[in-house]
N, CA, C and O atoms as CSV, one atom per row, in Angstrom:
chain,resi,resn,atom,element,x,y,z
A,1,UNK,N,N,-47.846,62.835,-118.815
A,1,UNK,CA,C,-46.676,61.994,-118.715
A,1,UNK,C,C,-46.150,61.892,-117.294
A,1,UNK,O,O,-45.512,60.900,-116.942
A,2,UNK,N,N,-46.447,63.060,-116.343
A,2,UNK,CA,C,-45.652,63.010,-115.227
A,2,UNK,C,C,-46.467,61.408,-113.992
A,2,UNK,O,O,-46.008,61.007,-112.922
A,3,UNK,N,N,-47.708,60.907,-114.738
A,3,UNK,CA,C,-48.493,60.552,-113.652
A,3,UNK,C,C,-48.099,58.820,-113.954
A,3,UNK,O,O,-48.180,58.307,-115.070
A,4,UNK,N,N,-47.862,58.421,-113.267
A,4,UNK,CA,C,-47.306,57.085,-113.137
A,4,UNK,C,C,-48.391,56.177,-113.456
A,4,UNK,O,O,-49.440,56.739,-113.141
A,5,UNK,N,N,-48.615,55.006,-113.946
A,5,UNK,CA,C,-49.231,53.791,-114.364
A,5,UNK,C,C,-49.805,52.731,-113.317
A,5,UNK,O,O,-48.764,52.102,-113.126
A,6,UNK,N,N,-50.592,52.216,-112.650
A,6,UNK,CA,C,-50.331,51.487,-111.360
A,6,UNK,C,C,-51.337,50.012,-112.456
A,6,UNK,O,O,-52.394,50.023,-113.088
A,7,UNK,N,N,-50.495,49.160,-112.233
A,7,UNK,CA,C,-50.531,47.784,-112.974
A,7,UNK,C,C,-51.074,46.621,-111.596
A,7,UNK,O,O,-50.417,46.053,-110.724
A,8,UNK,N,N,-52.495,46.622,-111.903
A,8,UNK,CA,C,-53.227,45.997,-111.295
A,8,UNK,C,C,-53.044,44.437,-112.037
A,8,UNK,O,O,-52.785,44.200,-113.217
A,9,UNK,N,N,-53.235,43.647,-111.111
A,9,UNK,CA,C,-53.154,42.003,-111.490
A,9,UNK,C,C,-54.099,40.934,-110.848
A,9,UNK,O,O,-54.448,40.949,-109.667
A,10,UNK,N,N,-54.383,40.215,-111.571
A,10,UNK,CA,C,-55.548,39.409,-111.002
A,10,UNK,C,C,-54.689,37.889,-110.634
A,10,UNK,O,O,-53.693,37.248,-110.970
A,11,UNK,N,N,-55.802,37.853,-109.745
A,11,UNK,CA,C,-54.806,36.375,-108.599
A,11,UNK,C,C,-55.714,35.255,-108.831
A,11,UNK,O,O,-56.854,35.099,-108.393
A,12,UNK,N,N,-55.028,34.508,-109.585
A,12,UNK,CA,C,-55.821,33.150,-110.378
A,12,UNK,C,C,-56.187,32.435,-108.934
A,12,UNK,O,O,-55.257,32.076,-108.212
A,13,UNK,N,N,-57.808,32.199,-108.450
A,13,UNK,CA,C,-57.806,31.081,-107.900
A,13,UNK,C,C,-57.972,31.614,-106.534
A,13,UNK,O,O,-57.757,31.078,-105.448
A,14,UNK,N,N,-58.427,32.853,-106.849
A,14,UNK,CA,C,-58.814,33.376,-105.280
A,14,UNK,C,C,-60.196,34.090,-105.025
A,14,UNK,O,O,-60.608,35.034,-105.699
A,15,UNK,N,N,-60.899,33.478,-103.893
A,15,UNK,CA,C,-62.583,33.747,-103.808
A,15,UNK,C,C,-62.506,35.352,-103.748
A,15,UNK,O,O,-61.388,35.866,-103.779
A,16,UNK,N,N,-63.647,36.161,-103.662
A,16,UNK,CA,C,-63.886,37.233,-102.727
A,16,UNK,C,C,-64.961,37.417,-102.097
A,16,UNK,O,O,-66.164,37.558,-102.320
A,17,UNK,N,N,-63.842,37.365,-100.776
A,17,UNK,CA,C,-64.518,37.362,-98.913
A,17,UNK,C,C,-66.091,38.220,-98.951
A,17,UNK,O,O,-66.797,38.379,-97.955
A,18,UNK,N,N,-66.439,38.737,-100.424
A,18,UNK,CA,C,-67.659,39.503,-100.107
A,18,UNK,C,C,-68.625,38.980,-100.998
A,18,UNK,O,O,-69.725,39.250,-100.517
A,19,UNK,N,N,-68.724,38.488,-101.847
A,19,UNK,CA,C,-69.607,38.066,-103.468
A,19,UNK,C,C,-69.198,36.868,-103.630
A,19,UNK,O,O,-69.745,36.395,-104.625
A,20,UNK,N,N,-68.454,36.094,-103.104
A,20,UNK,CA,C,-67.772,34.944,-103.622
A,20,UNK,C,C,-67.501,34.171,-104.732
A,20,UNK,O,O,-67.407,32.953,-104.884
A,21,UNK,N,N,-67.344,35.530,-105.811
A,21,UNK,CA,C,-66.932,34.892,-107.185
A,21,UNK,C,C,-65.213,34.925,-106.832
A,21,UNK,O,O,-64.463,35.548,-106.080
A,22,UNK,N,N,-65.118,33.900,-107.820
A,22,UNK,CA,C,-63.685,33.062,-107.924
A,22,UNK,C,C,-62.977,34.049,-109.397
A,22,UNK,O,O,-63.601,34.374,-110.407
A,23,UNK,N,N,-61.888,34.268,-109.155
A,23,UNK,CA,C,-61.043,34.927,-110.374
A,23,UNK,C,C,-61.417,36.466,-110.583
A,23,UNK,O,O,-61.243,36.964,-111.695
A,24,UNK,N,N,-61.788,37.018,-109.818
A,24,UNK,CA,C,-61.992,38.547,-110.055
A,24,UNK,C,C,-61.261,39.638,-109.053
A,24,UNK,O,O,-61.384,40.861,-108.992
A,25,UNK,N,N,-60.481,38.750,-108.319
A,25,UNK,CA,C,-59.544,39.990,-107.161
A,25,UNK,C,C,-58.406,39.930,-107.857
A,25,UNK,O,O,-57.889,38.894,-108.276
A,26,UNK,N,N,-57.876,41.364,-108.031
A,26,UNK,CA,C,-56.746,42.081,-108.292
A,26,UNK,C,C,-55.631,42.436,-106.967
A,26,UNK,O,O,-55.959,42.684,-105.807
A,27,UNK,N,N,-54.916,42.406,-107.255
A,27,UNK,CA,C,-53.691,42.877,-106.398
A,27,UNK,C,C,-52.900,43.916,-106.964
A,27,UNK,O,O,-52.365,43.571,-108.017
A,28,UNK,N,N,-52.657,45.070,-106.601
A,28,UNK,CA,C,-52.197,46.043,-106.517
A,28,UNK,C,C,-51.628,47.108,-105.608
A,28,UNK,O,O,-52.050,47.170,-104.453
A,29,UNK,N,N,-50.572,48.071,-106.095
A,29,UNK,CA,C,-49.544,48.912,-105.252
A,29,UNK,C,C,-50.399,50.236,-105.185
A,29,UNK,O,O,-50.705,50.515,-106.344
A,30,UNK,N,N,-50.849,51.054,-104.411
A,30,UNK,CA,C,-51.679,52.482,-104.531
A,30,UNK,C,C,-50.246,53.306,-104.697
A,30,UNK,O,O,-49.255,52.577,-104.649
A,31,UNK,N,N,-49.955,54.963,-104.918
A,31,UNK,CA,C,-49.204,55.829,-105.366
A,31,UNK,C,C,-48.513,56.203,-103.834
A,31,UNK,O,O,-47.700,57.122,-103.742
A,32,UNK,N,N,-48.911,55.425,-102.701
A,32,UNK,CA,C,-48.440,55.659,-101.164
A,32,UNK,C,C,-47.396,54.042,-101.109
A,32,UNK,O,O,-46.772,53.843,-100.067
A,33,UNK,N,N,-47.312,53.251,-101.973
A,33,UNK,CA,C,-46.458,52.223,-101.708
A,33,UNK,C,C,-47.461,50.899,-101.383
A,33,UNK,O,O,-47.227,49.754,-101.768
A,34,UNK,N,N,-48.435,51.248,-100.719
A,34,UNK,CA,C,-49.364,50.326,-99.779
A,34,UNK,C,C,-50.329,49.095,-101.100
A,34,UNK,O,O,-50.811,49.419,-102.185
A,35,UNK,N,N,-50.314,47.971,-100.563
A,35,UNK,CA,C,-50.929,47.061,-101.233
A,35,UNK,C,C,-51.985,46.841,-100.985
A,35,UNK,O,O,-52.460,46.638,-99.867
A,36,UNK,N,N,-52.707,46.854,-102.377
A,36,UNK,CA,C,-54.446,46.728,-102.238
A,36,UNK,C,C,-54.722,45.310,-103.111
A,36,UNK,O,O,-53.969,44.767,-103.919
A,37,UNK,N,N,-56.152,44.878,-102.634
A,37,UNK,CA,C,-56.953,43.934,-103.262
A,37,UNK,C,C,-58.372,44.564,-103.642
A,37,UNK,O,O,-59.055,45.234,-102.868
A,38,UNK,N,N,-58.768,44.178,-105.210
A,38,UNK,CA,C,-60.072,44.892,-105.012
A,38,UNK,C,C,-60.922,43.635,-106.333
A,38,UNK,O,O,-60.470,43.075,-107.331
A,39,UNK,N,N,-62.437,43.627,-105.597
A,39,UNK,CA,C,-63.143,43.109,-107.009
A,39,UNK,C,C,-63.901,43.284,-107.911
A,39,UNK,O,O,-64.992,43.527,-107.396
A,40,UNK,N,N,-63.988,43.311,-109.106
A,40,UNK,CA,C,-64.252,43.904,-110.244
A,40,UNK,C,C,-65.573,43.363,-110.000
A,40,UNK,O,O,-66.276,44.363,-110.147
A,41,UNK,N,N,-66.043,42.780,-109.829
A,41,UNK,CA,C,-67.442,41.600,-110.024
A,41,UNK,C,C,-68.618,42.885,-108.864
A,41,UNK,O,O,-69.634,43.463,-109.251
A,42,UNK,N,N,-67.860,42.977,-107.213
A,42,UNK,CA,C,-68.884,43.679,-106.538
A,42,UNK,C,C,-68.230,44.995,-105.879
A,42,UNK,O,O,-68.699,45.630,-104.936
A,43,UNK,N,N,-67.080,45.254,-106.563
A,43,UNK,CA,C,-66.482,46.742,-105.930
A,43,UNK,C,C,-65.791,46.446,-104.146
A,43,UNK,O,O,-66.116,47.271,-103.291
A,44,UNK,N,N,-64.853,45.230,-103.729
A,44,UNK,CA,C,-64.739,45.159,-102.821
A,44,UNK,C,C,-63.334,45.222,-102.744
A,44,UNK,O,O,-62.437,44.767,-103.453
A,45,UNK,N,N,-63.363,46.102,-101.398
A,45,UNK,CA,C,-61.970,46.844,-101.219
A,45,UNK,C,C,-61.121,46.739,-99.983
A,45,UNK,O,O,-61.799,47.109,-99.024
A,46,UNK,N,N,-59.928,46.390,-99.625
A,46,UNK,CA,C,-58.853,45.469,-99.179
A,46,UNK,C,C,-57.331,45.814,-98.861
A,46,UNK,O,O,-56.482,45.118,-99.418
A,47,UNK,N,N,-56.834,47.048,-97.830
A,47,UNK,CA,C,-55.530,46.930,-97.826
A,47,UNK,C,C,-54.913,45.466,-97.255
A,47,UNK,O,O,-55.673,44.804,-96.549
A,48,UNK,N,N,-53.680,44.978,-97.509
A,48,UNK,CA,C,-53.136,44.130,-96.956
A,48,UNK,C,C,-53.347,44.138,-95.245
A,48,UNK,O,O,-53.763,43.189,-94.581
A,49,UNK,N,N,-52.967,45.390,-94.769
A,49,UNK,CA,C,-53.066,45.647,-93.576
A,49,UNK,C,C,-54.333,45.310,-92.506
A,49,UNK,O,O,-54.296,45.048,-91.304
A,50,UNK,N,N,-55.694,45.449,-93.630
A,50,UNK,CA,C,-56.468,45.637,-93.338
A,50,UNK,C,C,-56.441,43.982,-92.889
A,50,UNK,O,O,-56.310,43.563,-91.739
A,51,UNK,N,N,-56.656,42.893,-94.555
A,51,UNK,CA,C,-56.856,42.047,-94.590
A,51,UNK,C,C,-55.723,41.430,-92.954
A,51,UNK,O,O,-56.393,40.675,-92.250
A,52,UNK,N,N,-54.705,41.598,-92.564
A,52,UNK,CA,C,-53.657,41.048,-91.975
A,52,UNK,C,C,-54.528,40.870,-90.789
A,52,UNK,O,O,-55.025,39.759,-90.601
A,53,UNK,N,N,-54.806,42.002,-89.834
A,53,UNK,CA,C,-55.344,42.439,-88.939
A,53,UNK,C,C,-56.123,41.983,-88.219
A,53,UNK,O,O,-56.096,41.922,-86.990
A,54,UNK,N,N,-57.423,41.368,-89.458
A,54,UNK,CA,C,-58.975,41.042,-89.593
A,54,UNK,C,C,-57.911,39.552,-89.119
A,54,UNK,O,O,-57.731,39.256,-87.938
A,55,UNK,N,N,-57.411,38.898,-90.080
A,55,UNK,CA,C,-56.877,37.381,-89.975
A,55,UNK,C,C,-56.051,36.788,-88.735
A,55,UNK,O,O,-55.951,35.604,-88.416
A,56,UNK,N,N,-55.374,38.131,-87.994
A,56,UNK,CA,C,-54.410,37.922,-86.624
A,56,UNK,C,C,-56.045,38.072,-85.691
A,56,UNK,O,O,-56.237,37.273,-84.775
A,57,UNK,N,N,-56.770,38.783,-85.913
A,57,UNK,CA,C,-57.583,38.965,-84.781
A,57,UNK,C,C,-58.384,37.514,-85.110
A,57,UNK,O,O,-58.507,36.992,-84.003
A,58,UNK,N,N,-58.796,36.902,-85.806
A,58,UNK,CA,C,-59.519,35.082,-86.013
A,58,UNK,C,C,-58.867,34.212,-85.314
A,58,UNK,O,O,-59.322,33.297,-84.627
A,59,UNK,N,N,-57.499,34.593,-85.554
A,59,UNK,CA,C,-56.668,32.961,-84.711
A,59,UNK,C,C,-55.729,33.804,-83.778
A,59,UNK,O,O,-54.986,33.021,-83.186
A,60,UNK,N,N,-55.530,34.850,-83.494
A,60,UNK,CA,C,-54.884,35.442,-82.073
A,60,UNK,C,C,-53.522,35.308,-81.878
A,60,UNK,O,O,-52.885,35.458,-80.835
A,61,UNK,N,N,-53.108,34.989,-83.071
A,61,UNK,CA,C,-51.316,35.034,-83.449
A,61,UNK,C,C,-51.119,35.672,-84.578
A,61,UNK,O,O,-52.085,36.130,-85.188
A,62,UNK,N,N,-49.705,35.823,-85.093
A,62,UNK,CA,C,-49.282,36.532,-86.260
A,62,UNK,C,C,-49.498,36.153,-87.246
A,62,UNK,O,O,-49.301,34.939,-87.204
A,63,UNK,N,N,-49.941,36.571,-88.610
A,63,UNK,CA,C,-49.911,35.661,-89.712
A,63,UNK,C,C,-48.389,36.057,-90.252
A,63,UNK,O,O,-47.502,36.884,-90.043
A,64,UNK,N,N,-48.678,34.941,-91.062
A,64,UNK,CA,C,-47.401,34.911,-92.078
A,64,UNK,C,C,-45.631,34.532,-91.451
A,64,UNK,O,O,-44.553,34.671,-92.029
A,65,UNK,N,N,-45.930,34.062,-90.172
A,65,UNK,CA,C,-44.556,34.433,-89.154
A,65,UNK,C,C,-43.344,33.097,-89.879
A,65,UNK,O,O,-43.596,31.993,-90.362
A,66,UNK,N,N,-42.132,33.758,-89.687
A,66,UNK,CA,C,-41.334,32.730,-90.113
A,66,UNK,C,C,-41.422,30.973,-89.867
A,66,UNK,O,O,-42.122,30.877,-88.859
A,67,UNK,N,N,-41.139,29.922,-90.200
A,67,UNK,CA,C,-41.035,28.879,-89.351
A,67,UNK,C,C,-39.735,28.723,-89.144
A,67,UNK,O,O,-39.018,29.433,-89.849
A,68,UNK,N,N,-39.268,28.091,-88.476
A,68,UNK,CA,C,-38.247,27.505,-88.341
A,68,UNK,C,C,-37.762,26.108,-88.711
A,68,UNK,O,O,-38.123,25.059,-88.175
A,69,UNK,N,N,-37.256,26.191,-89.291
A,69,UNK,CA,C,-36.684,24.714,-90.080
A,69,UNK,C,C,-35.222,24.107,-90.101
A,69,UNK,O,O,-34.289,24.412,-89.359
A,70,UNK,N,N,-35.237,23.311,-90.975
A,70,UNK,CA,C,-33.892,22.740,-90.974
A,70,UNK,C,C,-33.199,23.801,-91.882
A,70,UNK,O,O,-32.083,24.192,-91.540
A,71,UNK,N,N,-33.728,24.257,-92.924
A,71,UNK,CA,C,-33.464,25.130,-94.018
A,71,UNK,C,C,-33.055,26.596,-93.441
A,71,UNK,O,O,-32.009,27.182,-93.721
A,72,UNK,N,N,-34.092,27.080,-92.573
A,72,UNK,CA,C,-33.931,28.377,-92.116
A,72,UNK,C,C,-34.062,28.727,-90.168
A,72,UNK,O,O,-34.717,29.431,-89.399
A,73,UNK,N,N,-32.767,27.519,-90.125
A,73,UNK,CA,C,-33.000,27.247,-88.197
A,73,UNK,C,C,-32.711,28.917,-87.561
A,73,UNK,O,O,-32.538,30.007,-88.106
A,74,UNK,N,N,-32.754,28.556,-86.468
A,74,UNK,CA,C,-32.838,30.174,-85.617
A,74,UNK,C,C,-31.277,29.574,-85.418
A,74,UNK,O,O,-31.080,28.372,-85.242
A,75,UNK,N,N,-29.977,30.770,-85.479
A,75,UNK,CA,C,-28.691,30.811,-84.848
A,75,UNK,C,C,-28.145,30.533,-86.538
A,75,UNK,O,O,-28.570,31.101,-87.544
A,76,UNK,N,N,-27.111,29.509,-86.450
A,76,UNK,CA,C,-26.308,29.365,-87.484
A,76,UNK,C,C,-26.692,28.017,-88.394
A,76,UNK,O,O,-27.270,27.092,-87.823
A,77,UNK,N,N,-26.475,27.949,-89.340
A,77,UNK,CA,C,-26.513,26.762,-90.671
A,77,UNK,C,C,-25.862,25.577,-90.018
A,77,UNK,O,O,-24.813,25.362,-89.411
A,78,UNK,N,N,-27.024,24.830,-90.433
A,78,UNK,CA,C,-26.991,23.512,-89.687
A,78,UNK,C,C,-26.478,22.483,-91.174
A,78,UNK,O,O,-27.125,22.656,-92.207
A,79,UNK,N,N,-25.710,21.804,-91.175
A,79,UNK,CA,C,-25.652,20.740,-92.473
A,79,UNK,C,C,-25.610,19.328,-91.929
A,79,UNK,O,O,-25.030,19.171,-90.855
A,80,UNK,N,N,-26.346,17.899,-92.749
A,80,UNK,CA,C,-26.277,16.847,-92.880
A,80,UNK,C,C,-24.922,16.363,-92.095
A,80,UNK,O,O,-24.057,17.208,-91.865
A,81,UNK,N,N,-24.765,15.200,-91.745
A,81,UNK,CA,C,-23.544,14.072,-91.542
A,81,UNK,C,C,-22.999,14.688,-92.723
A,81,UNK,O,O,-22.693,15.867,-92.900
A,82,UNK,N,N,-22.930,13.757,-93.459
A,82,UNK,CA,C,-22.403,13.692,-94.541
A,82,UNK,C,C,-22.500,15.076,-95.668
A,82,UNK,O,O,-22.186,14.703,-96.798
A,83,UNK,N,N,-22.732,16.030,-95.628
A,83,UNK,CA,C,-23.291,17.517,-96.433
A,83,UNK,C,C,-21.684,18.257,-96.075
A,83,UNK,O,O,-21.022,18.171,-95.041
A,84,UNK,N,N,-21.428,18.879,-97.166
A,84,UNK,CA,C,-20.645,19.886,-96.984
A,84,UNK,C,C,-20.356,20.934,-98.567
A,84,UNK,O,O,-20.191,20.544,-99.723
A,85,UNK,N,N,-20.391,22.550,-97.922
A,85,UNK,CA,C,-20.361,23.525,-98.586
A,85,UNK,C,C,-20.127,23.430,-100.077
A,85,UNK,O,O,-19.992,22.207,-100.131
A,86,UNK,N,N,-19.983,23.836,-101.321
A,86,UNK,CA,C,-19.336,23.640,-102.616
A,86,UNK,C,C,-18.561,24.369,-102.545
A,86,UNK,O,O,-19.021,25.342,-101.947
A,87,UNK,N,N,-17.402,24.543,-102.855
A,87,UNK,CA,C,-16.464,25.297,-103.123
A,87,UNK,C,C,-16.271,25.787,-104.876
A,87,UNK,O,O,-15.761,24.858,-105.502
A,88,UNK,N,N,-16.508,26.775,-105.584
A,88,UNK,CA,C,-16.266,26.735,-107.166
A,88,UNK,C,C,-14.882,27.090,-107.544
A,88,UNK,O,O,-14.446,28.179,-107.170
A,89,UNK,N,N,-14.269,26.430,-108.124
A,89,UNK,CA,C,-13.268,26.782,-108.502
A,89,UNK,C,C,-12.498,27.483,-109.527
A,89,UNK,O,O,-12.531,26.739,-110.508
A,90,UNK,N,N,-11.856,28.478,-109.794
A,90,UNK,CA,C,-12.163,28.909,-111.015
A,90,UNK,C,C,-11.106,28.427,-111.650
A,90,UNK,O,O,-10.040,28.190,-111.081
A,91,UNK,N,N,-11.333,28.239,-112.933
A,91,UNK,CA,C,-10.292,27.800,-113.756
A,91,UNK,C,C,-9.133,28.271,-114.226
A,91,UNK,O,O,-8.074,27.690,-114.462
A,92,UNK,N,N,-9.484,29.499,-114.347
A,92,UNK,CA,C,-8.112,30.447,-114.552
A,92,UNK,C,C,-7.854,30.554,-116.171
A,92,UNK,O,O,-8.442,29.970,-117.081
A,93,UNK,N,N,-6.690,31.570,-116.223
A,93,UNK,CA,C,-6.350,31.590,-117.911
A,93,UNK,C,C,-5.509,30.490,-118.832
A,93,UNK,O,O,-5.339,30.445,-120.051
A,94,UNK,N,N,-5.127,29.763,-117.935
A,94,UNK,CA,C,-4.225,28.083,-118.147
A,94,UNK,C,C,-5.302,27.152,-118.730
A,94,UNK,O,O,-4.896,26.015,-118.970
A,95,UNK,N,N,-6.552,27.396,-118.998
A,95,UNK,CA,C,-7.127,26.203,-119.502
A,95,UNK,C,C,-6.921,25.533,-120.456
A,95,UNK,O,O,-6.631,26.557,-121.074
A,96,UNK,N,N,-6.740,24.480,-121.460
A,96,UNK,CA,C,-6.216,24.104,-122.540
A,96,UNK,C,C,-7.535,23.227,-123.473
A,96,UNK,O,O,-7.448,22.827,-124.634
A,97,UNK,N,N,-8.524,23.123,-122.695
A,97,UNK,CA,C,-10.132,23.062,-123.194
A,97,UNK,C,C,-10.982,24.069,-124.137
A,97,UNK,O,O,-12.138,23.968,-124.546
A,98,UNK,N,N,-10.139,24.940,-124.312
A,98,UNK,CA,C,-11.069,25.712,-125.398
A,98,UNK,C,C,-9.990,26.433,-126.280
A,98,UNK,O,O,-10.336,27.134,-127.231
């Protein structure tokens, strides 16, 4: 009972970089926190870190890095002309609707 469960999951729709069957890599947490990929089909094995690493060293920048957008600009919240905040109001115990 004391030994914890680790709930492996398979990632619809993803090759593997070694056998190249489609639908057989799992994603999973190891008992250190750290995220693994592995495939059932040829036994191929994958920290995130690992995978990250291999993918920054191909194109020589960061993967995964924020963008910057209208949604998520660098500094403060940008809104439309015309856009402004919602305010909710609460109704209070005076309502006469219910």
């Amino acid at each position: 009972m004391g030994q914890k469960m680790i709930q492996k999951r398979f990632i619809a729709g993803v090759v593997c970089p070694k056998c190249g069957e489609m639908d057989k890599i799992r994603m999973y947490c190891d008992e250190n926190g750290d995220e693994l990929r592995d495939c059932v089909a040829c036994g191929f094995t994958e920290t995130y870190t690992q995978h990250k690493e291999a993918k920054e060293a191909e194109t020589s920048e960061p993967l995964y890095e924020e963008l910057t957008t209208r949604v998520t600009p660098v500094g403060k919240t940008i809104y439309d002309d015309e856009e402004k905040p919602l305010k909710i109001m609460d109704p209070g115990a005076n309502r006469k609707d219910h």
